[in-house]
C-alpha positions in Angstrom: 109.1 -7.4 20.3 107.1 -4.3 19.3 103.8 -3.8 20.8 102.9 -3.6 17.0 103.8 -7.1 16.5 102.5 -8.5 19.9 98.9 -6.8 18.9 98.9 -9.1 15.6 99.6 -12.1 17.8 96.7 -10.8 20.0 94.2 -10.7 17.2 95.4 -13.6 15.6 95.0 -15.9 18.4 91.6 -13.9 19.0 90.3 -14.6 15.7 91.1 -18.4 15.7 89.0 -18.7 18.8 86.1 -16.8 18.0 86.5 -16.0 14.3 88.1 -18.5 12.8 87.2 -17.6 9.5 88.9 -14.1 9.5 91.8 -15.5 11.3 94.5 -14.5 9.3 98.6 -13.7 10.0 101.3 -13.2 7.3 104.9 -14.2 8.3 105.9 -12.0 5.5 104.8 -8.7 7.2 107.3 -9.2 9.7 111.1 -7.5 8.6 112.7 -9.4 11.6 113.9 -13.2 10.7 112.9 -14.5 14.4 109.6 -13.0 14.1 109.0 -15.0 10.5 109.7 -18.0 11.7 107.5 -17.3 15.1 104.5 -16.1 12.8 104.9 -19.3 10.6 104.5 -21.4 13.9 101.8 -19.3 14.8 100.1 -19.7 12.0 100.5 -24.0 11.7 99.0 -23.8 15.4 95.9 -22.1 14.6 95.3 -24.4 11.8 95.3 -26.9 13.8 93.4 -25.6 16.4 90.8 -24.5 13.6 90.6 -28.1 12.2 90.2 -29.2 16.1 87.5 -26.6 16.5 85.6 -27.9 13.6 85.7 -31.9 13.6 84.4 -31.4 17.5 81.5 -29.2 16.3 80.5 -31.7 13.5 80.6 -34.8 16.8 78.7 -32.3 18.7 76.0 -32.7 15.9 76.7 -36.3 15.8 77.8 -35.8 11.9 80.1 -38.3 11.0 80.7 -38.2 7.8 83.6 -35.4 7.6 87.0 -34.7 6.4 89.3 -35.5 9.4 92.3 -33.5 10.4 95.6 -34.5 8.8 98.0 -36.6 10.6 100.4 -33.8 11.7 97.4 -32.2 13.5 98.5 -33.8 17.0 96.0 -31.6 18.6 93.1 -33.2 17.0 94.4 -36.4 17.7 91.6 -37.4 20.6 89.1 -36.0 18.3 90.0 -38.6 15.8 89.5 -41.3 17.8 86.4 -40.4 19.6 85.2 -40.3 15.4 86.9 -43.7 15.1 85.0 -44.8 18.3 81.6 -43.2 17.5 82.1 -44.5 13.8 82.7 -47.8 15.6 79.2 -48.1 18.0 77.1 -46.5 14.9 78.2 -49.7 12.6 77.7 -51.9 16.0 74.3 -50.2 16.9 73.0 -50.9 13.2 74.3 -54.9 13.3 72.2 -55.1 16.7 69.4 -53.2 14.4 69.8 -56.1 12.2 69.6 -58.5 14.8 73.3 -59.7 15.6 72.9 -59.5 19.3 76.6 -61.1 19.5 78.4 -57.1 19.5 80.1 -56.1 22.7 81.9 -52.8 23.9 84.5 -52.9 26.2 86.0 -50.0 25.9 84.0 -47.5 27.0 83.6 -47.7 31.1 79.7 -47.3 32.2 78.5 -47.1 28.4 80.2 -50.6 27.8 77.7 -52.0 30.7 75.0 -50.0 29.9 75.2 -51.2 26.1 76.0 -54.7 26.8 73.4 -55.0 29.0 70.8 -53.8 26.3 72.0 -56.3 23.9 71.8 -59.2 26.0 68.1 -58.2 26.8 67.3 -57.7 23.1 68.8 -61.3 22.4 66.8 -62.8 25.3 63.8 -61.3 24.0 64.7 -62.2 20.8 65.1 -66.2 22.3 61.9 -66.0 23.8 59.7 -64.5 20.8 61.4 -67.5 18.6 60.3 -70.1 21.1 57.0 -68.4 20.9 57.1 -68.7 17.6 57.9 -72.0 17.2 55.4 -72.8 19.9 52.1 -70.6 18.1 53.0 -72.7 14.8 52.8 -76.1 16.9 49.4 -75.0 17.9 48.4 -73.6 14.6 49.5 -76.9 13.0 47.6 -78.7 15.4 45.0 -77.0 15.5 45.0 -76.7 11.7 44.7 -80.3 11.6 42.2 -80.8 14.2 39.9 -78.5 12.4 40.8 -80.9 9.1 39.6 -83.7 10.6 36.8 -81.5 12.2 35.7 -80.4 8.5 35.7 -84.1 7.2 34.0 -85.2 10.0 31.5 -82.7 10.0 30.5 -83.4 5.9 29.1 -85.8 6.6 26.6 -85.1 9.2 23.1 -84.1 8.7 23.1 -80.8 11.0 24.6 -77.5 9.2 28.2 -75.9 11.3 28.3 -72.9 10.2 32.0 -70.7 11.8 31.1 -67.2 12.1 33.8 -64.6 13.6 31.9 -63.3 16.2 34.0 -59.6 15.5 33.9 -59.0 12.1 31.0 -61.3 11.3 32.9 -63.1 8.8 31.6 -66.4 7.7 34.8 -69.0 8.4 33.2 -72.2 7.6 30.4 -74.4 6.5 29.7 -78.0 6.4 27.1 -77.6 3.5 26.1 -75.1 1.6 23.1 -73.0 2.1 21.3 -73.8 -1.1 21.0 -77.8 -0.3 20.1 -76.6 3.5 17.2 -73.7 2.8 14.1 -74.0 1.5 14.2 -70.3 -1.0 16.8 -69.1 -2.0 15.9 -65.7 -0.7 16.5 -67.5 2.7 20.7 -66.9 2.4 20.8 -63.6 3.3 17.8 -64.0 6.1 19.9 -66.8 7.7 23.1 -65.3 7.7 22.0 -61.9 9.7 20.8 -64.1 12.4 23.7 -66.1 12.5 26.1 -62.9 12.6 23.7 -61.4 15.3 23.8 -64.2 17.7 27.6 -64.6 17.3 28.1 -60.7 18.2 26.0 -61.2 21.5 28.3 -64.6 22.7 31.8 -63.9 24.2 34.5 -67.0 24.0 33.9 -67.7 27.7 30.4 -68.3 27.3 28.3 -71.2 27.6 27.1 -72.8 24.6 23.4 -72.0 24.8 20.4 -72.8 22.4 18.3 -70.8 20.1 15.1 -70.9 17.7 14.1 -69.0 15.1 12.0 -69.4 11.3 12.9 -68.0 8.1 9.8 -66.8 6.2 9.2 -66.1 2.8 5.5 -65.5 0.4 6.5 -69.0 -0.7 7.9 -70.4 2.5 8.3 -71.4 5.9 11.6 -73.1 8.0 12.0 -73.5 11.3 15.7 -74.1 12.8 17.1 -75.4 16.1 20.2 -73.9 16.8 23.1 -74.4 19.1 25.9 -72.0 19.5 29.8 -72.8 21.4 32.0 -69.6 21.1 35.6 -71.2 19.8 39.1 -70.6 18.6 39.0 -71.4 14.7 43.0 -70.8 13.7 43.7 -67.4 14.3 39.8 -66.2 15.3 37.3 -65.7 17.8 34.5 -67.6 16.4 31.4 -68.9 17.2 30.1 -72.0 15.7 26.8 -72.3 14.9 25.0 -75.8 14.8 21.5 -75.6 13.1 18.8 -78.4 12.5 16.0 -78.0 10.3 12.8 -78.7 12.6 10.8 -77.6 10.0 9.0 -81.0 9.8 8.1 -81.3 13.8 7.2 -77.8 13.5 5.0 -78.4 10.9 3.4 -81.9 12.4 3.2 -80.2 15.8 1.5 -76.9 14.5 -1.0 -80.2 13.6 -1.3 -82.0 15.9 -2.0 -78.4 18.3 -4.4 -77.4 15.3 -6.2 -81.1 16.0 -6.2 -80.5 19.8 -7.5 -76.8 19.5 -10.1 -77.0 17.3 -13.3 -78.1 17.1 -13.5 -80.8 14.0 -17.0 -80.1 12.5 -16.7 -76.4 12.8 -13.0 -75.7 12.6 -13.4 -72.8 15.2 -11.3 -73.3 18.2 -12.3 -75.8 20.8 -13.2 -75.9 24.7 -9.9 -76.5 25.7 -8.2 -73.7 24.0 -11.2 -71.1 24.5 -10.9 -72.1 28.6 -6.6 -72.3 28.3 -7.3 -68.3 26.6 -9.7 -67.3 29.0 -7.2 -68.1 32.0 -4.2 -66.5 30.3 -6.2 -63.4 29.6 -7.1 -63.3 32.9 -4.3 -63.7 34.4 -2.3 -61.1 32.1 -4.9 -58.5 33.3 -6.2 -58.2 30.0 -8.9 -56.1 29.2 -11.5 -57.8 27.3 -15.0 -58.9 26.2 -16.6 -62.2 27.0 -19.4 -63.5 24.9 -21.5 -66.3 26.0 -23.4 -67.3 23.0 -26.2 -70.2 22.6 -28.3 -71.7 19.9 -31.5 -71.4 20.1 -34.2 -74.8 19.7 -31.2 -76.5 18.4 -32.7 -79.8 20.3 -35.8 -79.6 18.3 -34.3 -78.9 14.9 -32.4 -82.4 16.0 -35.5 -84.0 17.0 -37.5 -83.3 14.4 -35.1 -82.4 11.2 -32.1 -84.9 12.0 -28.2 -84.4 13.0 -27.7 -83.5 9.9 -30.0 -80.5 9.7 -28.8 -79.6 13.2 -24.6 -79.7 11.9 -25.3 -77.4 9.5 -27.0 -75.0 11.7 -24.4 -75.1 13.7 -22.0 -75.0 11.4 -24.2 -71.3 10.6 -23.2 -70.3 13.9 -19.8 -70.7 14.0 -19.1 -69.0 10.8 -21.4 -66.2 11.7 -19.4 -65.4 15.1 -16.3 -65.6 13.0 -17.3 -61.7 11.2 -17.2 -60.6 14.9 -13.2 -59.6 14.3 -10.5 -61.3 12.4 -8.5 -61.2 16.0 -11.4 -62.4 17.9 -11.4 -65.7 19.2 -14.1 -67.9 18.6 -14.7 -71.2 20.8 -17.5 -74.3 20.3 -17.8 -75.0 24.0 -20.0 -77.8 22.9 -23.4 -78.5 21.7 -25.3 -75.2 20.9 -22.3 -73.4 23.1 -20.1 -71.1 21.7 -17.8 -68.2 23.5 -15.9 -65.5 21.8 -13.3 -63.7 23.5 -12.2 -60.3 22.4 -9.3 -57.6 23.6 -10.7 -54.4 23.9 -8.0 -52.6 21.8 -9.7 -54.8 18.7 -13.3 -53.5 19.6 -12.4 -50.1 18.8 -15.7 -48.4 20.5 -18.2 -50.7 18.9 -20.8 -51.6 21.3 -20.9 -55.6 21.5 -24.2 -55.6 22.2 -25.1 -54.0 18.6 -22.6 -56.3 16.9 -24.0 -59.5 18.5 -27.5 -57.9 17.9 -26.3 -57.5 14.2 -25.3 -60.8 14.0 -28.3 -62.6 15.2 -30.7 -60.5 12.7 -28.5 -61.6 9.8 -28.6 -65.1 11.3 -32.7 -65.5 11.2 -32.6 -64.5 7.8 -30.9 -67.7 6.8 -33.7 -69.2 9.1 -34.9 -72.6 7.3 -38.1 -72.7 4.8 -40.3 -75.7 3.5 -40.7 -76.2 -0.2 -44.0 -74.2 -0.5 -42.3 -71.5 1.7 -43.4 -71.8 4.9 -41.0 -71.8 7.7 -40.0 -74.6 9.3 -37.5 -73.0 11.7 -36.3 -70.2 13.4 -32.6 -69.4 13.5 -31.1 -67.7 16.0 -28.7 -67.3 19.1 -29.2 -65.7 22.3 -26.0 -64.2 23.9 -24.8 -63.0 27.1 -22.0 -60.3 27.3 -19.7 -59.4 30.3 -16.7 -56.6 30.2 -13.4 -58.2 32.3 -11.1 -54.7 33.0 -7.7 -54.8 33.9 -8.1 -54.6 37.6 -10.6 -57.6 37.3 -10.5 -59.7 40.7 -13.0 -62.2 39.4 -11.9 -65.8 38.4 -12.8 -67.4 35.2 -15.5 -69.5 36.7 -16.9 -66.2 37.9 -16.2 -64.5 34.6 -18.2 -67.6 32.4 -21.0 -67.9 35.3 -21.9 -64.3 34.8 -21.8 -64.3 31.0 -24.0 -67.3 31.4 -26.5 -66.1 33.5 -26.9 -63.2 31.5 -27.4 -65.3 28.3 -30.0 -67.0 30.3 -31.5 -63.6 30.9 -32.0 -62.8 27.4 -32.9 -65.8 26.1 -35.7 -65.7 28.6 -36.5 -61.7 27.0 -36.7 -62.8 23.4 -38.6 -66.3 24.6 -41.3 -65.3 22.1 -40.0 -64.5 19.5 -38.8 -67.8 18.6 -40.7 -69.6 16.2 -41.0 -72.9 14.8 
């Protein structure tokens, strides 16, 4: 053999290594018969070594889907059925996708295990999440048809259950609905925040714990008891809402307290409120004015003019004090005694003295004249004024005893100018 001919063996086997497209030999180039028939076997071998070359590079990429080596390719022959094996686990892989956890390998050492193994645990997990399901949808049911018999129940009963989520604020449920339960219809919307924003403050561990509020209108008032349980309604954190209307105790206790604080003939507030007031105030370490404030010859316009003269000059009085301030509080201690208490933030610099001086000036010109115009009485009020800081350290009896004896003082001042 030439070194000619062994150099095209060279490169030929070269090429089909590393350059299989270019690898060419032609048995025809050769003039010996030997050489041919060498060349021809040479050339069969690279083919298959080619085809071998390739269908490993395409399961190198995990590409599948290829032409396969022909069946004289014995070279390629463990290729082939690594592709048959691979083709295999892909169509297993996708029934386990599927959910047929019954595929096993056993044919492929620590893979089989490692494979088997993952397929059991899928169809035990599988097992589990269908008991789980089975078991949610016995609770659903049940508790769909505990909260049946909850909404049946419940339609009948005078209180109003309303289900909000406590989350999303979504409203879940309601016994009744809101226009037989409100009062104006532009109470919806009112009631409904409040329910949403007490639900958002409750967690579903909670206590059940009780609220009040009122829903007011230009046209309307309504008062509500509420109590609230956070609960699991079917799939949701709620919290049900359980709301009286109260409106009517509200409304007969508001008159009953109006009948205990306030003084019937006048309709100013009474002792009892003006001294219950006086003590909070105090005790608050509010700053405010105190103003002791009596009737002057009240006993003779009695006397000598009759209770019914002397009710309407009271009655004077009381409305008069009333123009102090619309947030004052004005008290008929009883008799020809009045108090008014008032915060200094609402005297806004006015000089109490000046206003009560005011007062009684426009209070002796209503002062009471005979038919031919002479006067038969005097109106007026004497008044004794003491300022109670925020530090104050003196106790209410203090606080009125002062305020009293400086009436006292006064009256004693203007002694003459009361006439009858």
């Amino acid at each position: 053999m030439s070194n000619k001919d062994l150099e095209i063996y060279y490169t030929y086997l070269r090429d089909v290594l590393y350059y299989p497209k270019r690898a060419k030999i032609v048995p025809e180039d050769f003039s010996d018969e030997g050489h041919r028939e060498f060349a021809e076997a040479m050339l069969s071998f690279g083919g298959m070594v080619i085809e071998m070359r390739e269908l490993a590079g395409s399961l190198s990429r995990g590409e599948l889907d290829v032409s396969l080596p022909s069946s004289d390719n014995e070279l390629a022959a463990p290729l082939k059925a690594l592709h048959s094996t691979l083709k295999h686990l892909t169509w297993q892989t996708k029934q386990v996708a599927g959910g047929d956890y019954d595929q096993q390998v056993g044919f492929m050492g620590e893979f089989s295990v490692a494979f088997n193994e993952m397929v059991a645990q899928l169809a035990e997990r599988r097992r589990e999440m269908e008991a789980e399901v089975v078991s949610s949808k016995q609770r659903t049911d049940e508790l769909a048809k505990a909260n049946s018999i909850f909404e049946v129940i419940t339609s009948s009963m005078a209180e109003w259950i309303v289900m909000v989520d406590r989350v999303s604020g979504e409203h879940l449920f309601a016994n009744h609905q809101a226009k037989s339960m409100l009062a104006s219809d532009t109470f919806e919307q009112q009631l409904y925040d409040i329910l949403v924003e007490y639900s958002a403050s409750m967690l579903i561990d909670d206590e059940p714990r009780k609220e009040e509020f009122m829903l007011i209108s230009d046209v309307a008032a309504q008062y509500f008891e509420m109590m609230l349980y956070p609960i699991k309604w079917y799939e949701h954190e709620a919290v049900a809402c359980v709301l009286t209307d109260v409106t009517a105790n509200k409304e007969e206790y508001n008159r009953l307290e109006e009948v205990a604080y306030k003084d019937v003939m006048t309709g100013v507030f009474n002792r009892l409120y003006g001294m219950r007031m006086l003590e909070q105030w105090t005790d608050e370490k509010t700053a405010f004015r105190l103003v002791f404030v009596d009737m002057d010859m009240l006993k003779y316009v009695n006397d000598v003019f009759g209770h019914n003269e002397g009710d309407t000059y009271i009655k004077a009085v009381a409305e008069l004090l009333q123009e102090v301030s619309s947030t004052a509080v004005v008290c008929r201690l009883g008799g020809d005694e009045f108090m008014v208490l008032i915060q200094d933030r609402d005297v806004r610099g006015r000089d109490m003295a000046e206003v009560f001086e005011g007062l009684r000036e426009k209070l002796a010109q209503s002062s009471v004249v005979g038919e031919n115009g002479e006067l038969m009485y005097n109106r007026s009020i004497s008044f004794g004024i003491i300022a109670v800081g925020e530090n104050n350290v003196l106790t209410t009896s203090s606080i009125l005893e002062t305020a009293d004896e400086r009436m006292y003082e006064y009256k004693k001042a203007h002694k003459k100018e009361r006439r009858v």
